[in-house]
Residue, then its C-alpha position, 0 to 999 in steps of 0.5 A: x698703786x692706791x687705785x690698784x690697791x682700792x680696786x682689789x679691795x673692792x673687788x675682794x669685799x664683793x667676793x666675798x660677800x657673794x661667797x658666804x654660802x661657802x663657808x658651810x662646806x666641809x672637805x672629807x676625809x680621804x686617802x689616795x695611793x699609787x704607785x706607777x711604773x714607766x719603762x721605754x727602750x729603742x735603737x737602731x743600727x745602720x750599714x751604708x758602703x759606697x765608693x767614696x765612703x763606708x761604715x756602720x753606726x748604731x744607737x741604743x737609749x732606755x728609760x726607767x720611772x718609778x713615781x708614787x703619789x701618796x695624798x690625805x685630806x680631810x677638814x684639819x689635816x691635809x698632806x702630800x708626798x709625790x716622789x719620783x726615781x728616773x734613770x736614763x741610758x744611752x749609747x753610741x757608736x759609729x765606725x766610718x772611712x772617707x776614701x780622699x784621692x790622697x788617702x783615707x780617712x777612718x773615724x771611730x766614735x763611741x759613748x756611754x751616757x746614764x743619768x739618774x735622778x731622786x726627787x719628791x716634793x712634801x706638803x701638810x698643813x694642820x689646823x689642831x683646834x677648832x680655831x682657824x689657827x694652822x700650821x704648814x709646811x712644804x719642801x722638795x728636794x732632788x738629787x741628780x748624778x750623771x756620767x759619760x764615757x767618750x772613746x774618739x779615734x781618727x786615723x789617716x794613710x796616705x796611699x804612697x805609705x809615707x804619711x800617716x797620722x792617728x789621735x784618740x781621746x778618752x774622756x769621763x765626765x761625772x755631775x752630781x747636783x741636788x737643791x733643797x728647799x723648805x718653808x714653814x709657816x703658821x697662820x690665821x685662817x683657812x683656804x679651801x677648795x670650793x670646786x666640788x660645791x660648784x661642781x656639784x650645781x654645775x652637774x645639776x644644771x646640766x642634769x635640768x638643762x637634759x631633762x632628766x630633773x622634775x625639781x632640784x637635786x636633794x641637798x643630800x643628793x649635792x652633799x654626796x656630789x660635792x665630796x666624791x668631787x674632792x675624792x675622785x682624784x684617785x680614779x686618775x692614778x689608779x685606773x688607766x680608763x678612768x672615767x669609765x669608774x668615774x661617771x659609775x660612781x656620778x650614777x649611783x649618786x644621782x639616780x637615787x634622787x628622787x627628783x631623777x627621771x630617765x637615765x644616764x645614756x650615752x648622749x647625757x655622759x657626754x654632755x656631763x663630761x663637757x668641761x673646760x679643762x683645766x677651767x678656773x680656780x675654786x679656791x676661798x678663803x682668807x689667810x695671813x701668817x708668818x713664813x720662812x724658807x730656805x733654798x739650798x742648791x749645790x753643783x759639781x761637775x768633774x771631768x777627765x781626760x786624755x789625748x794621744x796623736x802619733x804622726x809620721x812624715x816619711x820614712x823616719x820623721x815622727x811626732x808624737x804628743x801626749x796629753x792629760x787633764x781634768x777639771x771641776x767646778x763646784x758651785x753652791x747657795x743658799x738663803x733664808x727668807x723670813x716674812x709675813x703674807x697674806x692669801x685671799x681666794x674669792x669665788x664670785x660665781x662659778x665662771x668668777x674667781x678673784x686671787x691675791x697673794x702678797x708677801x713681805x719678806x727679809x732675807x737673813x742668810x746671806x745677810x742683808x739690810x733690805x726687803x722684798x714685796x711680792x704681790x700678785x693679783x689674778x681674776x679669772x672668768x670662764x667665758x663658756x664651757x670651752x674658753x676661759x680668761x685670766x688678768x694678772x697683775x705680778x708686782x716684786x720690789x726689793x729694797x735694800x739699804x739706802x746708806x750704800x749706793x752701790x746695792x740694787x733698789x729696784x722694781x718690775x711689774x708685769x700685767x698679762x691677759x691669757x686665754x685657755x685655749x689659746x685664741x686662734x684666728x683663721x682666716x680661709x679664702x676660696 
């Protein structure tokens, strides 16, 4: 643990040293709205006969969602809101006979399904005095309700007309669930996104590396490049061929400078537009405050059902049943979390990203004697244009009460490497 905590110090002091250049960069003010409409219906319907057997079947499913995205940002303020409707139906029936050399089989078949679900999620952060004293918040909640018809009959008719037998079920189920959670912090310190400052000396060397630069880009020139990188997000939501106002938007910036020679042709755009995605983090800053956040989360599920069987033996034997039931399960939590954290972000280089995460936290609903740390660590390194790496080290410890043995005490640590894409090793043989 001191060597991990003296290489992590170490690493965040040269990081941070490497990013002073950064703490010039403003974030611009900008807005984006959307709104987006998605519908998706299909279905089928079948007709088979033969001599052992027969029947029809069919099936119907549709899909409704309407989401909005709705975003500010600016250097003091920043807020979110994303939230989503979906809704989905489905239905089902078959209608079959099975021909035995005793006698036939018939089985009917049919159900109704919809779901529904509301969600949105929330986040602001405020920074009301030129001091990097912030307040934030972050929340999301969702509801979801669900309902299902079922309808079952099976019927069997022995040739010699003596024996029969007929059962059906009807059932109705209804679910409903919705989760909550909020957090409210305040804190020291401000954590930018440094990606549009990288992004616009990335485009600048790819630019020199075309031939299309006799010097370097104006600071100007940079400035303008790096706010239309924190405001070209709303190209996405809003225009299905994106980049086609994408890259228009990149010209008229570049083309003005005077340092620009040529043009922008077809081969230069798509070099431009050469980008590992989703590349590394270009967060930096660093901020330690004090949080607290609940998570609510309730379930029901309720059921109905009813089930009838007739049989008859002979000409005067018969035995006939009846039966009802239903059933619910309601289910719930809840938990509030209070404690302090700490978050550095460090950009090294462009292709260097160093992340740290730590928090402390007591739980006081439901009450608790003890603790939990949380720490997570992460360098990233983007090899080339296309491949990237990421090392993380996750860390979560609870502590609780040493008086009563029978509580948990306890540790896990989880240390990965990953690619992006994932390596593929293919090996062909002729």
């Amino acid at each position: 643990m001191r060597l991990f905590t003296t290489s992590a110090a170490t690493l965040c002091l040269a990081a941070l040293v490497h990013a002073q250049g950064f703490r010039d960069f403003r974030i611009p003010t900008n807005t984006t709205r959307a709104v987006s409409l998605y519908a998706h219906a299909n279905g089928n319907t079948g007709d088979g006969h033969s001599n052992l057997q027969g029947g029809t079947s069919g099936y119907v499913y549709g899909q409704l969602s309407v989401g909005g995205y709705f975003n500010y940002d600016s250097e003091d303020l920043g807020w979110s809101i994303d939230p989503l409707f979906e809704a989905n139906s489905e239905g089902s029936r078959s209608d079959n006979d099975y021909y035995r050399s005793y006698g036939k089989d018939s089985y009917k078949n049919n159900l109704v399904g919809l779901s529904q679900r509301l969600s949105t999620s929330a986040n602001t952060i405020y920074f009301p005095y030129p001091s990097p004293l912030g307040f934030e918040a972050g929340g999301f909640g969702s509801v979801e309700t669900s309902q299902r018809w079922e309808h079952r009959e099976s019927k069997y008719d022995a040739y010699d007309g003596w024996n029969s037998s007929s059962s059906l079920r009807d059932v109705e189920g209804n679910q409903i669930d919705y989760d909550a959670s909020l957090e409210l912090g305040a804190g020291w310190g401000r954590v930018r996104n440094a990606g549009g400052v990288y992004w616009a000396y990335e485009i600048e060397r790819k630019l020199r590396e075309l031939g299309r630069l006799s010097g370097d880009l104006s600071p100007e020139t940079k400035r303008k490049l790096a706010e239309f990188a924190y405001t070209s997000s709303k190209y996405s939501v809003q225009h299905a061929r994106s980049s086609k106002y994408y890259w228009q938007e990149v010209e008229k910036i570049v083309v003005n400078d005077s340092a620009f020679l040529g043009s922008l042709d077809a081969y230069a755009l798509y070099r431009l537009s050469e980008y590992f995605y989703p590349g590394i983090s270009h967060w930096q800053g660093i901020r330690g405050g004090l949080h607290a956040r609940t998570v609510h989360s309730n379930h029901r599920d309720f059921e109905t059902r009813g089930d009838f069987h007739t049989s008859r033996y002979d000409t005067t034997i018969h035995h006939d049943t009846t039966n009802f039931g239903s059933n619910t399960l309601t289910e719930r939590s809840d938990e509030l979390l209070i404690g302090p954290g700490v978050q550095g972000y460090f950009p090294l280089s462009y292709s260097w990203q160093i992340n740290l995460d730590s928090r402390l936290e007591r739980r006081v609903l439901p009450s608790d004697d003890g603790f939990g740390f949380s720490s997570y660590f992460s360098v990233e390194h983007l090899l080339f244009d296309r491949l990237s790496l990421r090392y993380t080290l996750e860390h979560l410890r609870w502590l609780e009460d040493n008086k009563d043995r029978n509580k948990s005490r306890g540790s896990s640590w989880a240390v990965d490497t990953t690619s992006w894409p994932p390596i593929i090793l293919k090996i062909i043989l002729t």
